[in-house]
N, C-alpha and C positions, 0 to 999 in steps of 0.2 A: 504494500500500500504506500504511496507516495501522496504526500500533502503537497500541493500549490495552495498557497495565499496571493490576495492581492490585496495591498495595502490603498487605503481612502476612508472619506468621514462617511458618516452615514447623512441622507439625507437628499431632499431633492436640489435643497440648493446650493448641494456641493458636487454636484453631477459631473459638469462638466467644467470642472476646476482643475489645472496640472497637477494636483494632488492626488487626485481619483484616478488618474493611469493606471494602478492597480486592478483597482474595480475594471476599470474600463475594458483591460484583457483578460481579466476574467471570465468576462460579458462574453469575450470571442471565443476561450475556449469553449467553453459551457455551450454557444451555439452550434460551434462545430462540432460536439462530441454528443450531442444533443440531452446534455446536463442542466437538469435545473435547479440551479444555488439559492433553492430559498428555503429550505428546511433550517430554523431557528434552534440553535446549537452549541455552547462552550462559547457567550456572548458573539456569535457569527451565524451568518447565513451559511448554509453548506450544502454541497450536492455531491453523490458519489455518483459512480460511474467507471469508464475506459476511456483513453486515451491513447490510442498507438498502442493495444493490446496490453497496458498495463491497467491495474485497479489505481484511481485517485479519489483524492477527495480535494474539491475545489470549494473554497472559502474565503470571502467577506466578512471581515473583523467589523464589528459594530460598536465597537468603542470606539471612541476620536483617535486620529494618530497618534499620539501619544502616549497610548494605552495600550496601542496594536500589542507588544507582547503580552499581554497576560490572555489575548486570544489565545493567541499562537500557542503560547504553553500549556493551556486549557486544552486544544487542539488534537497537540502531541499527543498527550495523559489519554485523551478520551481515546483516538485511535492507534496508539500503540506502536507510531512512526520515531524514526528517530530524526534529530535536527540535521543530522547530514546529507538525509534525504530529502529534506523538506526545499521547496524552491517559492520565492519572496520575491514576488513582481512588485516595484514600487517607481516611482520619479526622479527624478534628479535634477537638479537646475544647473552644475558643474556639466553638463552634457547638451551639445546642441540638439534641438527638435529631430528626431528621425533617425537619431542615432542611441544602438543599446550597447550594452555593457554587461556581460556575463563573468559572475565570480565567486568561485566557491568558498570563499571566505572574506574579512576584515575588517576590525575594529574602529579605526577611524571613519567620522560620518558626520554629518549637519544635518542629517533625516532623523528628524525624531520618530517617524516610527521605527526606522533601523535598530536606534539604540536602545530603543524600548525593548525589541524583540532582543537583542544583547544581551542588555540587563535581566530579563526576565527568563531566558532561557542559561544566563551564564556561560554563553560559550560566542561564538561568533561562525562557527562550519555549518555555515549552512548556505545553500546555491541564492543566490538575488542576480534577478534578468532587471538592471537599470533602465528607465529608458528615458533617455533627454527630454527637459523643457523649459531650456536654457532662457530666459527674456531675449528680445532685440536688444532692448535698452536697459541700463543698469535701475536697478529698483531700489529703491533706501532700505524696504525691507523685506526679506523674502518672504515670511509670511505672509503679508498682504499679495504678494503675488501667485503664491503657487495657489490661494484661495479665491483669487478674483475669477471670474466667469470670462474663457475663451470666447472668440470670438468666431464668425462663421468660416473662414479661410484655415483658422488653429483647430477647430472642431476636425475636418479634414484629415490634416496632417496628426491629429490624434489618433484618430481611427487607424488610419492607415500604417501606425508606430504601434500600436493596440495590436494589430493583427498579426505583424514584425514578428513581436513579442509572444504572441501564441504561438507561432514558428519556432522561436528558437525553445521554446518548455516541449514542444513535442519534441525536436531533436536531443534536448537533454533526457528525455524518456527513451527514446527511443535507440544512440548514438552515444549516449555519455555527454560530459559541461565540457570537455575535452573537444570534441568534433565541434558543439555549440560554438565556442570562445571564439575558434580558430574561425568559423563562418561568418558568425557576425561581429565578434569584436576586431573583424579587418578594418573597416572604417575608419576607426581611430587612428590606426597606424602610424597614419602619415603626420595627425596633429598631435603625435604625442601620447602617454599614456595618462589619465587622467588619474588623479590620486581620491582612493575612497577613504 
């Protein structure tokens, strides 16, 4: 059994906020594997199912990010995964739009749900599919941005980073975070490697 999370608030009017990337690929796998994550569960939404011939369970943490880990370790406990297996879709604003970021582990972070799930699990080995959503322009404060409401153009390029993203959780199901890294974390290459 393998756990996917996607990290985001709960709520309609955090929908479509860079924050909610998580949620948002979730939304894609759960369509494509034709999973429904609404079974109320270890404070998250949860749907089991298959994926590329593996058993998952895909969940939405319904505490605010900040909180995210005491899902996540709820999660574990209740179905008997270990954090190494587990994989943590969430955001990132260190990362341009459209571009992800595959890593089986590390501590440093400015996500607070990251370091919630950290804190709360005590370890850090566990697989996160990053996925950029960088500003144009410099914000004074990240929070207000990664919560403000995209726009119709960023709705778009959400989705389309949302689906990325489900791409690369089936390949690490499917191929190992190994084959993953190598596929999609090419992108980065050329600009360097981005520090978490």
């Amino acid at each position: 059994m393998r756990l996917v999370v996607g990290l985001g608030n709960p709520g309609p009017e955090y929908e479509w906020t860079p924050h909610n990337m998580g949620f948002r690929a979730i939304d894609v796998l759960a369509e494509r594997a034709n999973i429904r994550v609404t079974r109320p569960e270890a404070k998250s939404l949860v749907g089991r199912g298959q994926i590329a011939g593996h058993d998952v369970i895909l969940a939405k943490p319904q505490t605010m990010m900040n909180l995210s880990g005491v899902a996540v370790r709820m999660l574990l406990e209740r179905y008997e995964c270990e954090a190494g297996e587990t994989i943590v879709l969430i955001d990132e604003v260190d990362l341009p739009w459209g571009m992800l970021r595959i890593r089986e582990r590390g501590r440093n972070s400015t996500h607070n749900g990251l370091r919630s799930i950290i804190l709360s699990l005590g370890t850090d080995e566990f697989i996160r599919v990053r996925m950029g959503v960088q500003p144009e322009k410099i914000w004074g404060d990240r929070k207000d941005y990664v919560l403000c409401t995209m726009r119709g153009d960023e709705r778009r390029v959400a989705q389309q980073e949302a689906e990325e993203a489900a791409g690369a959780v089936e390949l690490i199901l499917t191929e190992g975070v190994a084959k993953a890294m190598v596929k999609f974390n090419r992108k980065a290459s050329s600009e360097g490697d981005v520090a978490e």
